[in-house]
N, C-alpha and C positions, 0 to 999 in steps of 0.2 A: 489619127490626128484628132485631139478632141479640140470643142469650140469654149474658147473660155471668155467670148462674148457675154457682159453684162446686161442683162434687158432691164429694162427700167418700166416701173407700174405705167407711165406715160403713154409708153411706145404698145405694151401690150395692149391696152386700154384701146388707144389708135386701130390697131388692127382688127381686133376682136369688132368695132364697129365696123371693120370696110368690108369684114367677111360677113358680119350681119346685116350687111347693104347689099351686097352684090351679092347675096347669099339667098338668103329668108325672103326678102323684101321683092328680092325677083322672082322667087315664087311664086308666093302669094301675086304678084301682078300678072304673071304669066294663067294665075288660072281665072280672071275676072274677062266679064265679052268685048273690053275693049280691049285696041293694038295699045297698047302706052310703053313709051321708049323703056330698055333696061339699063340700070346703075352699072357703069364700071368705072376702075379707075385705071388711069395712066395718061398718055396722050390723044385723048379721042375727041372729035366734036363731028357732030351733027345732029339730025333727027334724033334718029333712031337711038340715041346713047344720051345720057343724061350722067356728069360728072358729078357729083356733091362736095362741097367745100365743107371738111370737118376739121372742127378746131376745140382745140381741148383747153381751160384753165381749171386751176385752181380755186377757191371757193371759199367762202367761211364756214365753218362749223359750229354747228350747234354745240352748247353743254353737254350734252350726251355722248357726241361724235367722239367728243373730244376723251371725257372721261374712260368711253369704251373704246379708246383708240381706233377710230376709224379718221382717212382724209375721207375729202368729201371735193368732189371735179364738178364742173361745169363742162356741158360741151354742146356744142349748136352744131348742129348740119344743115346747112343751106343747099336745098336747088336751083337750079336758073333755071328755067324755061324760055325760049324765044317765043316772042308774040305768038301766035296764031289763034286759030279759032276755037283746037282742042286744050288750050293751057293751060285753064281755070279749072278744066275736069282735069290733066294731067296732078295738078296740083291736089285735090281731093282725097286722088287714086293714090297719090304717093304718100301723102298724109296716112291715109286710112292703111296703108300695108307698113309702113313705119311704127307706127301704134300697134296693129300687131302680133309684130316682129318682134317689138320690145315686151310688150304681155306675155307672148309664149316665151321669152327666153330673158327674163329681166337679170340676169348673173352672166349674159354674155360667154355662154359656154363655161362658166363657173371661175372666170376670170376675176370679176367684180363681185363685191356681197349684193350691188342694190345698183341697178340703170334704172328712172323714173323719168319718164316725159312730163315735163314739167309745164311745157307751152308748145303751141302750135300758132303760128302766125302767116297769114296768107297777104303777100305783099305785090297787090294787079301795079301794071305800068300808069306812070302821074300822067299821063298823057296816051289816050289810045292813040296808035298806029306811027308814033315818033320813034321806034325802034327798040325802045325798052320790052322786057320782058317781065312777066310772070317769077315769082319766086316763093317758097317755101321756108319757113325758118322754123327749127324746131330744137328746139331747148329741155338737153336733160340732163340729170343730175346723178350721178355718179358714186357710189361710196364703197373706200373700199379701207381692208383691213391694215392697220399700217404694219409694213416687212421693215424687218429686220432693226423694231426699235425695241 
């Protein structure tokens, strides 16, 4: 039986990040002296697991992008953290093995021509100890060849 499933640059894109989250990313945090929770995804919450919200758009292109036929994605991935006292380092630590993750492997397993971190944004709760939490936001930029034009 073959699979005559369509994949779409989107959904590869998608994944190629959640293996490089819960991949590379856990790694690299896995070999630093502190405990910091690891990235997975599905239905998990507490401590010890840290879920990231990654969301992908589309993007304008430069003149060049365009001419050399490439699209060009936006995609942020956000962490939550719940308050606590290690947050602000969890936040650092996931920073700094994100960056990286992407350095060592900016083609995503050779999926993409170019993932670039574009921003890093560390967003503490508007109010210490009202329940809010710690969060990370990190903004990259995506480009890839365009198929099948």
């Amino acid at each position: 039986m073959s699979d005559t499933r369509v994949t779409f640059i989107e959904e590869t894109i998608m994944k190629a990040v959640k293996r490089l989250l819960s991949g590379r990313v856990n790694e690299i945090l896995r070999d630093t002296e502190y405990s910091v929770p690891v990235i997975e995804f599905g239905e998990f919450a507490g401590g010890d697991v840290v879920v990231p919200v990654v969301s992908l758009s589309s993007c304008e292109q430069t003149e060049k992008e365009r001419i050399i036929r490439l699209d060009a994605y936006s995609l942020t991935i956000t962490i939550s953290l719940p308050e606590m006292p290690e947050s602000e380092l969890y936040c650092y630590a996931f920073s700094g093995a994100v960056g990286r993750a992407f350095y060592d492997d900016p083609t995503l397993g050779g999926v993409v021509d170019r993932a670039v971190i574009t921003g890093k944004k560390y967003v503490p709760p508007k109010k210490p100890h009202c329940g809010e939490g710690w969060e990370l936001i990190v903004s990259v930029r995506v480009t890839v060849e365009e198929v099948g034009k």
